[in-house]
GUDRENSE-461138 format. One record per residue: residue number from 1; residue in one letter; x, y, z of N, C-alpha, C in turn. Coordinates in nm, 4 decimals. Example, Ala and Ser with C-alpha at 12.3 -4.5 7.8 and 13.67 -1.06 7.14 Angstrom:
2
SITE     i   aa         nX         nY         nZ        caX        caY        caZ         cX         cY         cZ
SITE     1    A     1.3190    -0.5690     0.7800     1.2300    -0.4500     0.7800     1.3200    -0.3300     0.7800
SITE     2    S     1.2850    -0.2250     0.7080     1.3670    -0.1060     0.7140     1.2900     0.0030     0.7870
***
This chain:
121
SITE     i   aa         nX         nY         nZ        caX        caY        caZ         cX         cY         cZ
SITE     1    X     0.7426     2.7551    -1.1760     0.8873     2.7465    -1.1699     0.9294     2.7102    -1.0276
SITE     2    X     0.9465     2.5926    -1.0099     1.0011     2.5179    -0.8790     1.1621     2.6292    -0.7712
SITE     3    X     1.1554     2.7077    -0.8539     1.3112     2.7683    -0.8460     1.2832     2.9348    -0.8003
SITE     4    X     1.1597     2.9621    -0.8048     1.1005     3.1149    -0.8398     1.0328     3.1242    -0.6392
SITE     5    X     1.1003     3.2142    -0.5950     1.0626     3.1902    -0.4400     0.9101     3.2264    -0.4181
SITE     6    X     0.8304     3.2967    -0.5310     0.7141     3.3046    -0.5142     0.6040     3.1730    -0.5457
SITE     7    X     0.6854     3.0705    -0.6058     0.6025     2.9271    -0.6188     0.6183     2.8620    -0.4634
SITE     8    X     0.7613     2.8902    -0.3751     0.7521     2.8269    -0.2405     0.6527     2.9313    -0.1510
SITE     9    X     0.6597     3.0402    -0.1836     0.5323     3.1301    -0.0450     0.4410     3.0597    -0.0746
SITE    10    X     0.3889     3.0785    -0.2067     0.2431     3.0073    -0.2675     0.2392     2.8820    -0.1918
SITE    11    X     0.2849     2.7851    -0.1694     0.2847     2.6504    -0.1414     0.2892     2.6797     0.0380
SITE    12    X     0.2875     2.7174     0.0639     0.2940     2.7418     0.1846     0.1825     2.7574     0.2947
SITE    13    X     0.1093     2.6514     0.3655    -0.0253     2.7142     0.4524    -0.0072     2.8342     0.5074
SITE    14    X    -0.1343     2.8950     0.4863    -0.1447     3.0422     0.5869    -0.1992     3.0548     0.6686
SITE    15    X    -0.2785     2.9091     0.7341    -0.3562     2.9238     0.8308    -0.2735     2.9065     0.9162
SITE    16    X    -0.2202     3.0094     1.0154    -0.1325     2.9923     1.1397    -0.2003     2.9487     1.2454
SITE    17    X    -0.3534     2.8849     1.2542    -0.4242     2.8204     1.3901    -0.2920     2.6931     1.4459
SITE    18    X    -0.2887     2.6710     1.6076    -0.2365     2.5903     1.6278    -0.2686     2.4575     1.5998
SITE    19    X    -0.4076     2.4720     1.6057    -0.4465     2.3364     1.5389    -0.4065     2.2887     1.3627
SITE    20    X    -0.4053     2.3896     1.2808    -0.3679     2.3362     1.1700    -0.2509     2.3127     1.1477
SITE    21    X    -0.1234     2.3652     1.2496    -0.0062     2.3397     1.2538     0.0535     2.2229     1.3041
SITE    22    X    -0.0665     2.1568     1.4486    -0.0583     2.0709     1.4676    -0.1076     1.9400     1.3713
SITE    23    X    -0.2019     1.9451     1.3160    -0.2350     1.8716     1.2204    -0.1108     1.8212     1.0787
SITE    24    X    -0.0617     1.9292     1.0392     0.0329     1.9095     0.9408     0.1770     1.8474     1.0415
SITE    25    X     0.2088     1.8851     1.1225     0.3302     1.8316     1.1895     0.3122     1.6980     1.2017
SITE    26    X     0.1809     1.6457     1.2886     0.1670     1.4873     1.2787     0.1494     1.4263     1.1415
SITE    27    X     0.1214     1.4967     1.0395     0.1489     1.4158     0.9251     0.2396     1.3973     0.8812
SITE    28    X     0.3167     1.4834     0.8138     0.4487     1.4845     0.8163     0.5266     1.3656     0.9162
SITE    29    X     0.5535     1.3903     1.0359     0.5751     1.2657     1.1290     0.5668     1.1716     1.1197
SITE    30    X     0.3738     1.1314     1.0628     0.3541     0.9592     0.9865     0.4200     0.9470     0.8936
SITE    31    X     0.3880     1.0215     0.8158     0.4700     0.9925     0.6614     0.6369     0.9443     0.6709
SITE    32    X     0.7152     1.0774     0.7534     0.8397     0.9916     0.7845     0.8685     0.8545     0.8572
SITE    33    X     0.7718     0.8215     0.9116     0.7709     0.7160     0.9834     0.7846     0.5795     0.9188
SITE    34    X     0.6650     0.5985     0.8245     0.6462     0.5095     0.7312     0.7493     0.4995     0.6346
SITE    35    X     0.8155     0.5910     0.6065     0.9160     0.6297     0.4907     1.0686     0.4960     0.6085
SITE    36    X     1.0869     0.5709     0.7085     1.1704     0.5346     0.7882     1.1622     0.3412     0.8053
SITE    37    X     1.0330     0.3342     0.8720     0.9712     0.1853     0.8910     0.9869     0.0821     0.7274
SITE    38    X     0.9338     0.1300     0.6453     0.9082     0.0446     0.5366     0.9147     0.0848     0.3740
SITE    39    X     1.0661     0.1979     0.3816     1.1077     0.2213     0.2251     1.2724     0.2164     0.2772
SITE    40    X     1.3414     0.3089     0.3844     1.4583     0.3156     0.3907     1.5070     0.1655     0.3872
SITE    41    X     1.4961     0.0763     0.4862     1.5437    -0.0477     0.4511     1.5551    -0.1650     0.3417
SITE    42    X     1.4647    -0.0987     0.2522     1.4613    -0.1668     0.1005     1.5025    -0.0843     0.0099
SITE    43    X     1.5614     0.0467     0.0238     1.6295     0.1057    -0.0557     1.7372     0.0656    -0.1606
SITE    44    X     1.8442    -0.0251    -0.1117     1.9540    -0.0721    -0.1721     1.8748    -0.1519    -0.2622
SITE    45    X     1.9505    -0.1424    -0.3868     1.9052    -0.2230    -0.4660     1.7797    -0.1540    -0.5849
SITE    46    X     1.6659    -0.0933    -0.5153     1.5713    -0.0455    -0.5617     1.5788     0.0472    -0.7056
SITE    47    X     1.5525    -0.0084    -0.7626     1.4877     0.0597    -0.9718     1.3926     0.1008    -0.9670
SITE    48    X     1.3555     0.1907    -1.1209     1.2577     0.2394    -1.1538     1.2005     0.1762    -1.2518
SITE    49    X     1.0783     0.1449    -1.1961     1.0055     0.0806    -1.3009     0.9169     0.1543    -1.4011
SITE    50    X     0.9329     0.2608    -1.3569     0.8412     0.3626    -1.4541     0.7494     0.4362    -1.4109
SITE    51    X     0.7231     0.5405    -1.4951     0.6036     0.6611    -1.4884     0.5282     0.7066    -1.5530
SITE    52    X     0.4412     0.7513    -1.5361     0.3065     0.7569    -1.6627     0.2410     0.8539    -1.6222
SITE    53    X     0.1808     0.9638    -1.7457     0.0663     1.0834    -1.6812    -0.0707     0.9526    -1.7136
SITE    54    X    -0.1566     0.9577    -1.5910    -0.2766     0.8690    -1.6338    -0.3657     0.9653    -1.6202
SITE    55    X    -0.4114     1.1063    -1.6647    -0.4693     1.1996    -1.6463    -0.3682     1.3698    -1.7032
SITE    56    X    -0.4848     1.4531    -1.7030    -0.4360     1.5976    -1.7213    -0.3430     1.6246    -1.6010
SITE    57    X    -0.4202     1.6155    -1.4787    -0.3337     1.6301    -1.3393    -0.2974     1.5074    -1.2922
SITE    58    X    -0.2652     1.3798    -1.3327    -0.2696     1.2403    -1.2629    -0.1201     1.1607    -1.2969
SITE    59    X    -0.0626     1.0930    -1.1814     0.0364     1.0273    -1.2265     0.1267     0.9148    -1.1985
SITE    60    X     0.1063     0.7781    -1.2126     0.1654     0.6724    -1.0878     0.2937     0.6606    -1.1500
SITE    61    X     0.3546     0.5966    -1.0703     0.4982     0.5936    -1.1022     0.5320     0.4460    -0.9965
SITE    62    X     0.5986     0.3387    -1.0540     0.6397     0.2338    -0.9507     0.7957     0.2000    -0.9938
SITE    63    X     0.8116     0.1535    -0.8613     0.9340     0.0495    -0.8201     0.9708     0.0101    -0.7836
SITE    64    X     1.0957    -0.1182    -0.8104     1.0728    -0.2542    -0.8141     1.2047    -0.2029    -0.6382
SITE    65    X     1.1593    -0.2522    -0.5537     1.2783    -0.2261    -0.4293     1.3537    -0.3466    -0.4494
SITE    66    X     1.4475    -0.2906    -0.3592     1.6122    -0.4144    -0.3427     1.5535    -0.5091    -0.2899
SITE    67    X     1.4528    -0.5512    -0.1790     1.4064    -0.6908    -0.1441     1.3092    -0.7639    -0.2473
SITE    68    X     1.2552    -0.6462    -0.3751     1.1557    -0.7573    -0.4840     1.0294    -0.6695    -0.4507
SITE    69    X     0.9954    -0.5750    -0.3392     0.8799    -0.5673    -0.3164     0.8528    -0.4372    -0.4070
SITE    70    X     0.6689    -0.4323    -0.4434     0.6854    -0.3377    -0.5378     0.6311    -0.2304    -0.4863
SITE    71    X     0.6923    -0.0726    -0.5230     0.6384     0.0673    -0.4338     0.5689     0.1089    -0.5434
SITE    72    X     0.3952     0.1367    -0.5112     0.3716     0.2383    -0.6527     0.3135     0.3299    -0.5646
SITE    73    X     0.3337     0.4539    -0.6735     0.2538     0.5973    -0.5914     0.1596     0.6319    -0.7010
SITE    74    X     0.0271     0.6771    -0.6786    -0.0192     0.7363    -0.7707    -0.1047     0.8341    -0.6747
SITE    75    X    -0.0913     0.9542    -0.7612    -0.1266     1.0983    -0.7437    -0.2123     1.1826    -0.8677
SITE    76    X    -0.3294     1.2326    -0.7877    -0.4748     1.2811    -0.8342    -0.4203     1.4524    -0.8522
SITE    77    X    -0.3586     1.5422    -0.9035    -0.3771     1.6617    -0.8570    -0.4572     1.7797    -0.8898
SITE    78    X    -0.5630     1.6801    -1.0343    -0.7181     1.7497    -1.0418    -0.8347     1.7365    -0.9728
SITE    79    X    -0.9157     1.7892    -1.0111    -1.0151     1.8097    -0.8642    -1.1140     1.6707    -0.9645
SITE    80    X    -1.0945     1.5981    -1.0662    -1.1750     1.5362    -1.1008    -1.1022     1.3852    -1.0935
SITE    81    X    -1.2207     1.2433    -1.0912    -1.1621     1.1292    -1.0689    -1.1040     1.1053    -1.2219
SITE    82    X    -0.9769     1.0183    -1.2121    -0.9400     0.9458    -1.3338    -0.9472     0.7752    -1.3590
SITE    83    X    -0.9202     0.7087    -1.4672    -0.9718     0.5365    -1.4631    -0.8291     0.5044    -1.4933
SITE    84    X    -0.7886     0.3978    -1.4413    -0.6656     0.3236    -1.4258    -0.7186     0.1858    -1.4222
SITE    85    X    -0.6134     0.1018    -1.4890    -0.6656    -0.0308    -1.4429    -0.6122    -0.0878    -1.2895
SITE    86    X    -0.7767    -0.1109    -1.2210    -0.7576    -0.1718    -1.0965    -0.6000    -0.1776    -1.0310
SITE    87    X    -0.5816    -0.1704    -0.9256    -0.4586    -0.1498    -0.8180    -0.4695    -0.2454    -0.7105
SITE    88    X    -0.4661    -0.3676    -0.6420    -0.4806    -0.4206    -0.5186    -0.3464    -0.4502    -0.4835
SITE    89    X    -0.2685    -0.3898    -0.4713    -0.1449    -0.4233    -0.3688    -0.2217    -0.3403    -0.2476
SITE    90    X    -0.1388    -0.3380    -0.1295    -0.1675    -0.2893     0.0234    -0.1502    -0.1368     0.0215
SITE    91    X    -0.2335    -0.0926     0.0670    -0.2112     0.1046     0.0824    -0.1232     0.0830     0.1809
SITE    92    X    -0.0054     0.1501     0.1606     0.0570     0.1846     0.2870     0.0620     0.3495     0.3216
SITE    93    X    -0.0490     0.3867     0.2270    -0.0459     0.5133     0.2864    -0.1443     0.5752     0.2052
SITE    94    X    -0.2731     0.6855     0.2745    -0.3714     0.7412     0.1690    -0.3853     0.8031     0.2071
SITE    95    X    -0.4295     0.9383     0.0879    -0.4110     1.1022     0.1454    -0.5781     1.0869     0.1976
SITE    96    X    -0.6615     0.9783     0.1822    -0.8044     0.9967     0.2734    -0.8321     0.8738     0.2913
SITE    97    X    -0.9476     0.8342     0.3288    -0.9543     0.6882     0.3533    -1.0372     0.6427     0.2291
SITE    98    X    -1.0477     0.6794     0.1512    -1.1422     0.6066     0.0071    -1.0132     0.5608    -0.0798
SITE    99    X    -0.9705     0.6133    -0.0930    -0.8381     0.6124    -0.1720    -0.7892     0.4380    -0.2369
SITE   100    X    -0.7396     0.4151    -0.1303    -0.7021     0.2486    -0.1541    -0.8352     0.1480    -0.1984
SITE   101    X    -0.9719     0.1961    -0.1938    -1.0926     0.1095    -0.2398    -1.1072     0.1403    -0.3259
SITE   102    X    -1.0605     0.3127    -0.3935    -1.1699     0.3244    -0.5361    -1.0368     0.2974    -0.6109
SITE   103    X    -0.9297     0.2669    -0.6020    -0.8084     0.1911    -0.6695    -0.8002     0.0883    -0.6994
SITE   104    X    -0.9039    -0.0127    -0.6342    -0.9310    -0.1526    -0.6571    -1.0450    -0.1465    -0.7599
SITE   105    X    -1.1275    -0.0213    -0.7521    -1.1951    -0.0467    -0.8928    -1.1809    -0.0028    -0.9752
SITE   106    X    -1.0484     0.0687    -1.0285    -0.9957     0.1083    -1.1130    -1.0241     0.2752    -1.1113
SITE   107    X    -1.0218     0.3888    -0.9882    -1.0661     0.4934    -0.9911    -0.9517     0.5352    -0.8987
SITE   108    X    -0.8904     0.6432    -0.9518    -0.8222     0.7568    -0.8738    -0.9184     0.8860    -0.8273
SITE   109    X    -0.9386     0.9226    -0.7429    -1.0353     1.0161    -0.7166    -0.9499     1.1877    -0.7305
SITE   110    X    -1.0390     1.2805    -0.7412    -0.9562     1.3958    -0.7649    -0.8729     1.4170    -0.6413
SITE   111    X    -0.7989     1.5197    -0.6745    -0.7284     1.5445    -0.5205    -0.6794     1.4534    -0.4239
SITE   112    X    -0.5997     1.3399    -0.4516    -0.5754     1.2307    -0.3881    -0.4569     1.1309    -0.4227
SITE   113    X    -0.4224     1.0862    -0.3268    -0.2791     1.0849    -0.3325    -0.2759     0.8920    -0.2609
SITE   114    X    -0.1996     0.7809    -0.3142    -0.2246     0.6714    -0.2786    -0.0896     0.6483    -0.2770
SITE   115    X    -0.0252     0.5472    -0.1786     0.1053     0.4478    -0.1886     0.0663     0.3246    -0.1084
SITE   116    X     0.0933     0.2453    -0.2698     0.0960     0.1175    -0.2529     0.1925     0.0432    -0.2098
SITE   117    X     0.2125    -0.1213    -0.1238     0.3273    -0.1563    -0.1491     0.2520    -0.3236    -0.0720
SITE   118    X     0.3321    -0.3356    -0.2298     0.2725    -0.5209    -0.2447     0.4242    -0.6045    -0.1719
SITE   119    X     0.4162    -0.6731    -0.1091     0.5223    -0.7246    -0.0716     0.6084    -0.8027    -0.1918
SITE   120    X     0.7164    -0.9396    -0.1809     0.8249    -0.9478    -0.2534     0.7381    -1.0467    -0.2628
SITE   121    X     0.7540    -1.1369    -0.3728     0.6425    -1.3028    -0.4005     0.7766    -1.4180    -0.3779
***
């Protein structure tokens, strides 16, 4: 229950090392960056092209942005890989570095998180 304050503690790291705090802050940081750099400005305009469970825990979802270019996300949140057909637009972002290769052969890996973004043709 997204709404139940014991699903936000749960979600919450407990490792208070400075290093793991530092670690999550610079991600966070990229991620907005990227969000900032190369989604806010193609916002206007931007539809949904749709969403799909491709797995028990698995799920891409794309769309079509206001300049034509296309955003897909797909997200692993079982610990096992799932089969999709092949993906080669550009990672603009991977929760590891395998991510964007085993997408080109049609593999989402468990635990793993991909955003694509193919430019406008």
């Amino acid at each position: 229950d997204p709404n139940d304050p014991a699903t936000f503690e749960g979600s919450r790291p407990r490792d208070d090392s400075d290093e793991l705090r530092q670690a999550y802050e610079a991600r966070y940081r990229d991620l907005l960056t990227l969000r900032r750099q190369h989604l806010v400005p193609r916002l206007p305009g931007t539809r949904c092209l749709g969403a799909s469970a491709i797995g028990a825990a698995a799920v891409i979802a794309s769309w079509r942005l206001g300049d034509g270019a296309l955003l897909t996300i797909a997200a692993n949140f079982g610990a096992s890989a799932v089969t999709l057909p092949p993906l080669h637009a550009p990672a603009l972002h991977e929760s590891r570095r395998d991510v964007g290769a085993a997408l080109q052969r049609g593999q989402l890996p468990g635990q793993a998180t991909c955003v694509l973004l193919e430019p406008a043709h």
